[in-house]
C-alpha positions in Angstrom: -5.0 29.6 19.2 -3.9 28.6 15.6 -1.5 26.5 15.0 0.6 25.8 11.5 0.6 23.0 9.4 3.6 21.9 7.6 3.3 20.2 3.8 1.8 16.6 3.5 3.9 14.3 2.5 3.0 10.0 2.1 5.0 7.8 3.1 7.8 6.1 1.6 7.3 3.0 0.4 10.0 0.0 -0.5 9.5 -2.2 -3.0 11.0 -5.8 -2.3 11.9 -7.7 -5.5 9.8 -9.1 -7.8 7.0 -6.2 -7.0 5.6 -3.8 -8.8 5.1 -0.2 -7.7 1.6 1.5 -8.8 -0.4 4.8 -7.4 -4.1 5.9 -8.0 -5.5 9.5 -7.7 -8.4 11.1 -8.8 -8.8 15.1 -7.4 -12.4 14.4 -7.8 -12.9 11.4 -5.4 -12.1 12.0 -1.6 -12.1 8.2 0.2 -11.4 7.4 3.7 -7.9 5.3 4.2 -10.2 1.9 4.3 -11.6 2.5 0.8 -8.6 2.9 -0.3 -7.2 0.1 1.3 -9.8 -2.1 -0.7 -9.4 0.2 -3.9 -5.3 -0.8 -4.2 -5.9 -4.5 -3.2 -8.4 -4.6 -6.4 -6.1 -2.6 -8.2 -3.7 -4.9 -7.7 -5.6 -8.1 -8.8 -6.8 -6.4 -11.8 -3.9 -4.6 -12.4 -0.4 -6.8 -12.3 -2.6 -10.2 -10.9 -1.0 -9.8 -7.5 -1.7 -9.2 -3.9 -1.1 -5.7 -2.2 2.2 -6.0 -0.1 1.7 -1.8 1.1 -0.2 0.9 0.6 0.2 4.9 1.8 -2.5 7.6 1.2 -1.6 10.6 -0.9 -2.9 14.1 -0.5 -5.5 14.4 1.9 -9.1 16.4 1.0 -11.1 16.2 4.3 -10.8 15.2 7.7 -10.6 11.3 7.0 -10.4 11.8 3.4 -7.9 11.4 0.8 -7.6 12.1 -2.9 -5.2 9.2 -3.9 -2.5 6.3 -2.8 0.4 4.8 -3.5 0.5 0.9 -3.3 3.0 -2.1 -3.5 1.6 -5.4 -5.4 3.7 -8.2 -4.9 3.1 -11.9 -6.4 1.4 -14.0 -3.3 4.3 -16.9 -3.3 6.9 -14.4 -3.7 5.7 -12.4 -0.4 6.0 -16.0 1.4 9.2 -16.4 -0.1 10.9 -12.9 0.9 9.6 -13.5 4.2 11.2 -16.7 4.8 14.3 -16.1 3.1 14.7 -12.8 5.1 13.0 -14.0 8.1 13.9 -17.9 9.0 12.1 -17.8 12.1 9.0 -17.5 9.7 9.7 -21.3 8.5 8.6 -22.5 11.7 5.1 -20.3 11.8 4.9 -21.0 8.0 5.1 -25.0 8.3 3.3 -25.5 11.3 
């Protein structure tokens, strides 16, 4: 039994304000969704001096492998901020 396989296709990602879009790929590396996980979050620290917010894997090259990502960086106290303005249940968690 075969069955078809439709296109990949990543997931979209917003990008609240005050962050700062940003992708890696490299068709010569194939990394499992964890590596890069930590390859964004250094990407973003080195790259815009900010914390990842979101991340989506791009095309994949092996069964847990993939050949890129996508990523959101967003400033750490504008995160807080965007959550508590959009969220003011958060104010409670936040200040306790």
């Amino acid at each position: 039994m075969s069955y078809a396989v439709g296109a990949f296709q990543s997931e979209a990602l917003r990008v609240p304000e005050h962050c700062q879009f940003d992708h890696v790929h490299d068709s010569t590396e194939c990394k499992t969704y964890d590596s890069w996980n930590r390859t964004t979050s250094e990407a973003c620290l080195a790259r815009h001096g900010a914390t990842l917010h979101r991340f989506s894997v791009l095309q994949p090259c092996a069964i847990d492998g993939f050949n890129g990502a996508e990523f959101v960086c967003c400033p750490t106290e504008g995160i807080t901020t965007l959550c508590l303005e959009k969220h003011p249940a958060f104010v409670f968690l936040y200040n306790s």
